[in-house]
Structures are given as structure tokens and as C-alpha cells.
C-alpha positions in Angstrom: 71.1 94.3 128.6 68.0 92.5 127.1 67.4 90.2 124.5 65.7 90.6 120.8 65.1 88.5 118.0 67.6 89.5 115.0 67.4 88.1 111.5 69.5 85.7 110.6 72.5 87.3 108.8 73.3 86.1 105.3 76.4 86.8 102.3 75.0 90.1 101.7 74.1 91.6 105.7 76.3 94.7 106.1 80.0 94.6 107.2 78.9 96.3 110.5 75.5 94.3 111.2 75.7 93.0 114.8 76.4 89.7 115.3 74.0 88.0 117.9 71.0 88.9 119.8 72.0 91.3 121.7 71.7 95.3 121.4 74.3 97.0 122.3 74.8 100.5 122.8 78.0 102.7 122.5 79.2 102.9 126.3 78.6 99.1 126.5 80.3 98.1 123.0 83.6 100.3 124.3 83.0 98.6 127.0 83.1 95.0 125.9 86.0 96.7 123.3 88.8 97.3 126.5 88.0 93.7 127.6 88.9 92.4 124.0 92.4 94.6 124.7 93.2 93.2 127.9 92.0 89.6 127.1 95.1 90.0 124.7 97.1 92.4 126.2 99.0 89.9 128.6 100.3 87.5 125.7 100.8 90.5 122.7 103.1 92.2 125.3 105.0 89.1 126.3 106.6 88.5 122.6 108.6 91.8 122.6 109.5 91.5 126.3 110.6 87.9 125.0 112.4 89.0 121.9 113.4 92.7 122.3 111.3 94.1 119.9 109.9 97.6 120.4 106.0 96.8 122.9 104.5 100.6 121.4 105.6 99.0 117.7 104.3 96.0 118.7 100.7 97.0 120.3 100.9 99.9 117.0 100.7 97.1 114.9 98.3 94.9 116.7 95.8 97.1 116.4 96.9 97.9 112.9 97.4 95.0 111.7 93.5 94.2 113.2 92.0 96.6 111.5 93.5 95.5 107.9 92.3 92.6 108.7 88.8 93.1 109.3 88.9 95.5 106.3 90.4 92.2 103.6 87.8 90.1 105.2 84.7 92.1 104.8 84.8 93.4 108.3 83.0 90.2 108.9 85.2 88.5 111.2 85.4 89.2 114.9 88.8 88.4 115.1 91.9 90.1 117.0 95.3 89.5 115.9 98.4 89.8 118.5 101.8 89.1 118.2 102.7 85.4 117.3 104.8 83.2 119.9 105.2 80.7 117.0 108.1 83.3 115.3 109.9 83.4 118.7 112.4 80.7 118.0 112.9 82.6 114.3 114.0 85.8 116.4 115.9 83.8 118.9 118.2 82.1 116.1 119.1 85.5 114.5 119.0 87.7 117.7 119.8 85.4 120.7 119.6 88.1 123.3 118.0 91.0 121.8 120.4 92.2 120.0 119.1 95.8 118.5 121.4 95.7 115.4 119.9 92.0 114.8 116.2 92.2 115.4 115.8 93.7 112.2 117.6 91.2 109.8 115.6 88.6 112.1 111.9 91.3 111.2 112.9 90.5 107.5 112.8 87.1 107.6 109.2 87.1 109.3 108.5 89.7 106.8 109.6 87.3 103.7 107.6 84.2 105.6 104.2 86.4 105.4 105.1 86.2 101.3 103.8 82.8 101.9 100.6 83.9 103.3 99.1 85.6 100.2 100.8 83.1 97.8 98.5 80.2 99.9 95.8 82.4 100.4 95.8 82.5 96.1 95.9 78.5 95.9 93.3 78.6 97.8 91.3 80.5 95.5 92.5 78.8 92.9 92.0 75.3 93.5 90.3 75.0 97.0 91.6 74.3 100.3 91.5 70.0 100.3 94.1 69.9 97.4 96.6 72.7 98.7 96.7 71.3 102.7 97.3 67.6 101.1 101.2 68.7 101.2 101.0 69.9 104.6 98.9 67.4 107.0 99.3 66.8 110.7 102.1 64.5 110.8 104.0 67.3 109.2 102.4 70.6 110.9 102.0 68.6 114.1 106.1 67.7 114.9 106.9 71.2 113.7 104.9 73.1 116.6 106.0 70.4 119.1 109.8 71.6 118.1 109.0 75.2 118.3 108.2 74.8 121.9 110.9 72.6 122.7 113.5 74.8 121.3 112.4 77.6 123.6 113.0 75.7 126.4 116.1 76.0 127.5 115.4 79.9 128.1 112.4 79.9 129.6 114.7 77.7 132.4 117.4 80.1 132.5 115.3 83.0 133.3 113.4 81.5 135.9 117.0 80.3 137.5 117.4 84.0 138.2 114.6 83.7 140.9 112.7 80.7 140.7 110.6 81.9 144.1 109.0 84.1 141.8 108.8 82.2 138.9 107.2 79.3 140.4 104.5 81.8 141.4 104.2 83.2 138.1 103.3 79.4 136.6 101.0 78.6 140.0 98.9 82.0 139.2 99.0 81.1 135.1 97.3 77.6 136.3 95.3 78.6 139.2 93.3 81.4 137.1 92.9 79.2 133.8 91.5 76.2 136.0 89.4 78.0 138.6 89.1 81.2 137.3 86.0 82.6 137.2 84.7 85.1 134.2 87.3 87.1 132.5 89.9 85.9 134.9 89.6 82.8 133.1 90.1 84.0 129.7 93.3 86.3 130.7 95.5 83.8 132.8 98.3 85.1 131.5 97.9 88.6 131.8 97.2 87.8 135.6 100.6 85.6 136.1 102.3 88.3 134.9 100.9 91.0 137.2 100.9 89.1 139.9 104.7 88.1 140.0 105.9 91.1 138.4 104.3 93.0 142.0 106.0 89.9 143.8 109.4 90.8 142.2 109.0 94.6 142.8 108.2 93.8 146.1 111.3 91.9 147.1 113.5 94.3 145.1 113.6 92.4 141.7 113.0 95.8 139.6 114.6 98.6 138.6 112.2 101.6 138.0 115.0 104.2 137.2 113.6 103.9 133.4 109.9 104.1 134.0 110.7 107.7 136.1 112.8 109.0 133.1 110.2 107.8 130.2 108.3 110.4 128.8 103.9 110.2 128.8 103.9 110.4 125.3 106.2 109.5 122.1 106.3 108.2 118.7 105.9 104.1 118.5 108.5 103.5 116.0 112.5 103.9 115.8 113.8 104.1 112.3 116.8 102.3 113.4 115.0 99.4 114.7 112.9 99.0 111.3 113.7 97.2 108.4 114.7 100.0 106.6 117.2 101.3 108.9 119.4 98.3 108.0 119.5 99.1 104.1 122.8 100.7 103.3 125.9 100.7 102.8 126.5 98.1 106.2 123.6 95.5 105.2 124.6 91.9 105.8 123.3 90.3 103.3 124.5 86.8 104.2 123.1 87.6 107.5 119.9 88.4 105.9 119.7 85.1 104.1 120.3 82.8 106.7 117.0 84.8 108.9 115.3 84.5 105.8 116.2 80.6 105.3 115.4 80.1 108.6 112.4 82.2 109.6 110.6 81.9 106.5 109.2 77.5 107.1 108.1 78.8 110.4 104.9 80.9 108.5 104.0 77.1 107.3 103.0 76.0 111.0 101.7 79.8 111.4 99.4 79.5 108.4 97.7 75.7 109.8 97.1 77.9 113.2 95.6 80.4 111.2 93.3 78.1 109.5 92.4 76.4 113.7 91.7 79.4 114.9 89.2 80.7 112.0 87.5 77.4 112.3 86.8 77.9 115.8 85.6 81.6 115.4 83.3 80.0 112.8 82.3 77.4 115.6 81.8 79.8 118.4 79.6 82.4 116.2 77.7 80.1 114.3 79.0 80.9 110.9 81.1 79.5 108.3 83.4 82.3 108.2 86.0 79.9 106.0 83.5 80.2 103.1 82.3 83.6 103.7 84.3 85.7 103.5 86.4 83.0 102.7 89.7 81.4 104.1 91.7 83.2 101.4 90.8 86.9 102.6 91.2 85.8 106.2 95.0 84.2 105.1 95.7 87.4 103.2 94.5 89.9 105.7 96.7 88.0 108.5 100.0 87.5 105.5 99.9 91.4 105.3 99.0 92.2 108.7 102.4 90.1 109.2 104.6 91.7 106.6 103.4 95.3 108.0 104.3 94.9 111.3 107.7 93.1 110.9 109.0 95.8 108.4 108.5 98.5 111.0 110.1 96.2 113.7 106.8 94.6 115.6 106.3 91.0 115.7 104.4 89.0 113.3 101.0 89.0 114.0 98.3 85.9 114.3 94.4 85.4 115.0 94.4 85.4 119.3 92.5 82.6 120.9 92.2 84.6 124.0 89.7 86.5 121.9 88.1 83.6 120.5 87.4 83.0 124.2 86.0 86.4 125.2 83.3 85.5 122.5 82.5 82.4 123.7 82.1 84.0 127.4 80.2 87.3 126.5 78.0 85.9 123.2 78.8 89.4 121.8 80.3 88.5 118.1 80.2 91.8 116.6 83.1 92.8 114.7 82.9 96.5 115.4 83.7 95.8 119.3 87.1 94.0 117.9 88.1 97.1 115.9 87.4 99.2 119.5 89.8 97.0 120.9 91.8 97.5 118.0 91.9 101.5 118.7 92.7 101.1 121.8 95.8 99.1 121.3 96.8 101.9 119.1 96.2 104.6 121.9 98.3 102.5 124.3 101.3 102.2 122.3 102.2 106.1 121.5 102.6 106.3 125.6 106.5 105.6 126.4 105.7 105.2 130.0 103.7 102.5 129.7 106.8 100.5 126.7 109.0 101.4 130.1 107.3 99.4 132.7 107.1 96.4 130.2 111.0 96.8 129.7 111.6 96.5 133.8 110.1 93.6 133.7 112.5 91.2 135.5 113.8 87.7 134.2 112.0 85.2 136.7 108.6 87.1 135.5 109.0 86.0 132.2 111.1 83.0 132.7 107.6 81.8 134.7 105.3 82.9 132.4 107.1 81.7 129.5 107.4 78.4 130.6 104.0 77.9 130.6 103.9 79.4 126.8 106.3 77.2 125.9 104.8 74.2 127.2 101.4 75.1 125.7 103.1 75.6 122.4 104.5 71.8 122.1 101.3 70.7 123.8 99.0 72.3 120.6 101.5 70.1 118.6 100.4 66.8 120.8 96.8 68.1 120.4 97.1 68.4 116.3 98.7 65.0 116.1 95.8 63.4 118.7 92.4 65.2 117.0 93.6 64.4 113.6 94.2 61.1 114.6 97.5 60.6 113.0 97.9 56.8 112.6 101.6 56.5 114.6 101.9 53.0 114.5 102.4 53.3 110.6 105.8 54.0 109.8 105.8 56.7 106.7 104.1 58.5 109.7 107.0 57.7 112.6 109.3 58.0 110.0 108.3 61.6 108.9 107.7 62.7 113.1 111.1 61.6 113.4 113.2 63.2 110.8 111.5 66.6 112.0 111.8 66.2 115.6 115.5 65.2 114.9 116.8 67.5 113.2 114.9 70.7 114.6 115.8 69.7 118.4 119.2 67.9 117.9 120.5 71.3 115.3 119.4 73.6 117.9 121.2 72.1 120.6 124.2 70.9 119.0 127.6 73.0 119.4 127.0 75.2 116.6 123.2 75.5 116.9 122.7 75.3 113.0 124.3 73.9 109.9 126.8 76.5 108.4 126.6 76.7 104.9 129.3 78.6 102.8 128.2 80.5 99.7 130.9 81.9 98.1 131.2 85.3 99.8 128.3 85.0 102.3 127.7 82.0 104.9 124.3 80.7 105.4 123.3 78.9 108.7 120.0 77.2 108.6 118.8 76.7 111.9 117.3 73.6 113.0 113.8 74.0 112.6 114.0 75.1 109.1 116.1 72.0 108.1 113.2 69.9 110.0 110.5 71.5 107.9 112.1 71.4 104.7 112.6 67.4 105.3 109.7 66.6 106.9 107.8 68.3 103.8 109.6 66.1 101.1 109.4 63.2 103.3 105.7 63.7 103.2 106.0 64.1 99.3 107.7 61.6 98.4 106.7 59.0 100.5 104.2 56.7 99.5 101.0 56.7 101.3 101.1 52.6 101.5 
């Protein structure tokens, strides 16, 4: 591959214009595409086998959902979005154990929180990003993605109790290949823990092939009854629909913060300040819509993947157009049944060890957010605010009931307990003097 001088790119360079300085041709550009796919394959796959949620709905929409994206934001952006592990404890609290006739009430709540997505992205426009993040700084975002993690806990344990032989080398092979990895290894740690226990577990028995055999090669990615829509009728609980709307919906506001992370670090690893052009509100709006797509048709939400971020920094190639291969190829994977199949068998230990990890790293962002904004603790409106959200979102969760019940006349609302530690962490920081 050699090297040329390109001209710097400006406001007004072509939605396709390469990137960086180097020239790729087709073979090497699908090339570089399939890398992009499996640099997020390992996580995007994880959330359904997490949740229960359809994996050829949910890779579908990934690469969907990427390609609206890059056509909001100018096609400017070299960014990938997979499914979201932030929404995880939202589909836990309506749908503990996959339930198939709850996953979609709990796909309309994530659908309602990416509302919020284009109603920021529009203060945004309107009156600029310093005055609309005022009412949701670190001490408020941070706690919140600490919780999230924390909440998820407890299951990540119990699945791992089912063979923690095989766990254990799930979380050894997650660490081994993100600290002494070399090349792509590195960037897809994940993707090899799950491999490499999941061939662990089939070798000692662990996994029941019976439904890969009967799958078929090829088949639609979406089930009507698993959408949105197959729940409107003449059975739709709409008390049930409030309280995964109540309770999903202040996850987005952690979701949205992420959002604005990750596109700061794409701008940081390409040289360009993609927050003002194309501008934080096309970004926010193309990953809002992205995320009310896919949950209406029964995928996960979707988010800006790091793991991509990473494959930029490691290849220097920072044209868009590879992203939307990657994007095409993720929609090529998911109308193959087969493929859905072998996700399904994998066993409980394989994801108990991965998603411990995932967990951990979750609550460990929040630590990070708290410690690079340098969130003065010592200050009490600060402890004070930490506290009420770690509280109530941890405490609710784990108390007997797992949420507070709220009657309303003929319907019963629960709000789980991260969405009561949002909604009070938020007013806490509103009406709390700063001094």
C-alpha cells in the first residue's frame, strides 16, 4: 500500500472523499470493510444473546441503522453503530429472562427513549451544546453508568455458576487478548473470549447443536410477532407499556453523553472536529433514529462502537465508505438463520464470562467520567447527588419487589430503580445550589 500527499479536506470535500493518505483500492477497502464487521461483531451479537432479542434483527439493523447514520451526518463520519449494552438493564426489568411476549413492550420503551435523541439533538441546534449539557454533568451522567453495570451483576454471576471452568476462561482470554494482544486481536477481545470458550464448552459437552442442524441457510431477519407492532391489538398492556416506557426511557440520557464521548474521540483519532462539522446534532439525530428503527422491529438500540473507533486508530484508514462495507455486510449476515442458530446455542457460562467483564467495564466508564471530569467529591452537593442516584438505582433493584409499584387507576406502573435514580439525581442537580 503506498503513501500520497492528499489535500487537506475542508466543509465542502465530498461525502465520499477519502479520509487519510492512503489510496485504497476496491479489494483492499472490502477488505479493511469485514475487519470493521468483526471488530464489532463479538459485542453487537452479545446484546441479543444477553436479552433475547432476534441476532439477524439485530445485525439487520446494525448495518441499517449505520447506514442512516452516515446518510444524516453527511456521510462524513466513519462511525459504526452496534447494539447498546447501556439498554440491557431496560430489557432486563421488563423481560427478566427473555420473555418473547415481553421483549417487545420492553423495544417500545428504547424506542420512546430515542424520542429524546432528536429532541437534544434540536437544543443543540438551537442554543449550542454548553447551555443544554449544564443539566446533565458528570456527577449526574457519571453515577448513572456506574448503576447500570452494577445492576447487571447479579446475572452475569448466575450464569457463570452454571460452569465457572469455562467462564473463568472466557474472562482470562477477554484480558489476555486486550493486554497482550497484538493487531486486530487487540481491538476484538471480546469477540475472541467468546470463541474461545464457546469451543471449550462444546468441547466438554456444554452445547446443544440440535437447532443449528434444523436451521435453515437462508430466511427472513424479522418476526412480526417479535416487533412492536405485533403487540398492538386487542391484548396490548398498556400499563405494562408505561412502566418499560417510565423505566427505559432516562436510560437514553447516559446513552446520549456516550454518544457525545465517542464522537469526540472519532474527531480525536481522525483529525477532525466532526462535533462541528457535520455537527453534534446530525450525529445525535442519525444515532436517535437509528435507535427508534431498530427497536420497533425488535433489535436493540443502537450506539457509536468504540471497537471501531479502535480499528481506526490501528489501520489510519478513516474513510467512511469502508464503514458502510462493513455496514453491508452486517446486513448479508443476518438474513442467514444458521448463523442466528449457533448464537442461540451459546451456553450460559460463555456469556456469564464474557458478560462479566461487560459489566465491569460498564461501571468502570462511570469511575472514568467521574475521574477525567474531575468531579470535586469532597464537596457535598456533589456526594450528595452521587448518593441519591447510586441509592436508589442499586438499593430498588435489589429490594424484594425490584421497583416501586405505582397504582394508576386501572393500570399499575413500576418504575425500576434506575429510572427513579435518574429522575432524582437530575432535580437534585437542578435545584441544588452550586455553592
Amino acid at each position: 500500500m503506498t503513501e500520497t500527499e492528499v489535500p487537506r479536506l475542508n466543509a465542502e470535500d465530498a461525502p465520499g472523499a477519502i479520509y487519510d493518505a492512503r489510496v485504497l483500492g476496491k479489494p483492499r477497502m472490502v477488505l479493511f470493510g469485514l475487519q470493521h464487521m468483526f471488530a464489532m461483531f463479538g459485542a453487537t451479537i452479545l446484546v441479543p444473546a444477553l436479552t433475547g432479542l432476534s441476532v439477524q434483527a439485530t445485525l439487520l439493523f446494525a448495518g441499517l441503522g449505520t447506514l442512516l447514520f452516515h446518510f444524516l451526518s453527511k456521510g462524513k463520519v466513519p462511525a459504526f453503530l452496534g447494539s447498546s449494552f447501556a439498554f440491557i438493564a431496560g430489557y432486563a426489568a421488563v423481560a427478566p429472562h427473555g420473555e418473547a411476549n415481553l421483549l417487545p413492550y420492553a423495544c417500545l420503551g428504547v424506542a420512546c427513549a430515542g424520542l429524546l435523541y432528536p429532541m437534544l439533538s434540536a437544543l443543540f441546534k438551537a442554543f449550542g451544546p454548553n447551555r443544554v449539557m449544564r443539566y446533565f454533568p458528570p456527577v449526574v451522567t457519571g453515577p448513572i453508568v456506574i448503576s447500570i453495570g452494577l445492576i447487571l451483576a447479579s446475572s452475569a454471576i448466575e450464569n457463570c455458576s452454571t460452569n465457572w471452568f469455562v467462564a473463568v476462561v472466557a474472562i482470562l482470554t477477554i484480558i489476555i487478548c486486550n493486554v497482550w494482544g497484538l493487531g486486530m486481536i487487540k481491538i476484538i477481545p471480546i469477540l475472541m473470549g467468546v470463541i474461545v470458550s464457546y469451543i471449550l464448552a462444546a468441547a466438554m459437552g456444554e452445547v446443544n447443536f440440535q437447532g443449528v442442524i434444523d436451521a435453515a441457510w437462508i430466511g427472513l431477519p424479522i418476526t412480526f410477532e417479535n416487533t412492536v407492532f405485533g403487540i398492538m391489538g386487542p391484548n396490548f398492556d398498556s400499563g405494562l407499556a408505561i412502566t418499560a416506557i417510565i423505566t427505559i426511557m432516562p436510560i437514553a440520557i447516559a446513552t446520549m453523553i456516550e454518544h457525545i464521548g465517542d464522537i469526540s474521540a472519532i474527531s480525536s483519532t481522525c483529525n477532525r472536529d466532526f462535533i462541528a462539522n457535520p455537527g453534534l446534532h446530525r450525529t445525535l439525530l442519525g444515532d436517535g433514529l437509528a435507535t427508534m428503527l431498530a427497536s420497533l422491529f425488535g433489535a436493540p438500540a443502537n450506539t457509536t462502537y468504540g471497537e471501531n473507533t479502535g480499528v481506526l486508530a490501528l489501520t489510519k484508514v478513516f474513510d467512511p465508505r469502508v464503514v458502510r462495507i462493513a455496514a453491508a455486510f452486517a446486513i448479508l449476515f443476518s438474513f442467514c438463520p444458521k448463523f442466528a442458530a449457533v448464537i442461540g446455542a451459546m451456553p450460559p457460562c460463555v456469556i456469564g464470562g464474557v458478560s462479566l467483564v461487560l459489566y465491569g467495564m460498564i461501571s468502570a466508564v462511570g469511575i472514568r467520567n467521574l475521574v477525567e471530569s474531575r468531579v470535586d467529591l469532597t464537596r457535598t452537593r456533589n456526594i450528595l447527588i452521587a448518593a441519591v442516584i447510586l441509592v436508589l438505582s442499586i438499593g430498588i433493584a435489589y429490594s424484594t419487589a425490584g421497583a416501586i409499584v405505582i397504582p394508576a387507576g386501572a393500570i399499575t406502573i413500576s418504575l425500576s430503580g434506575l429510572a427513579v435514580g435518574s429522575l432524582a439525581g437530575i432535580a437534585l442537580n437542578a435545584i441544588l445550589p452550586m455553592e
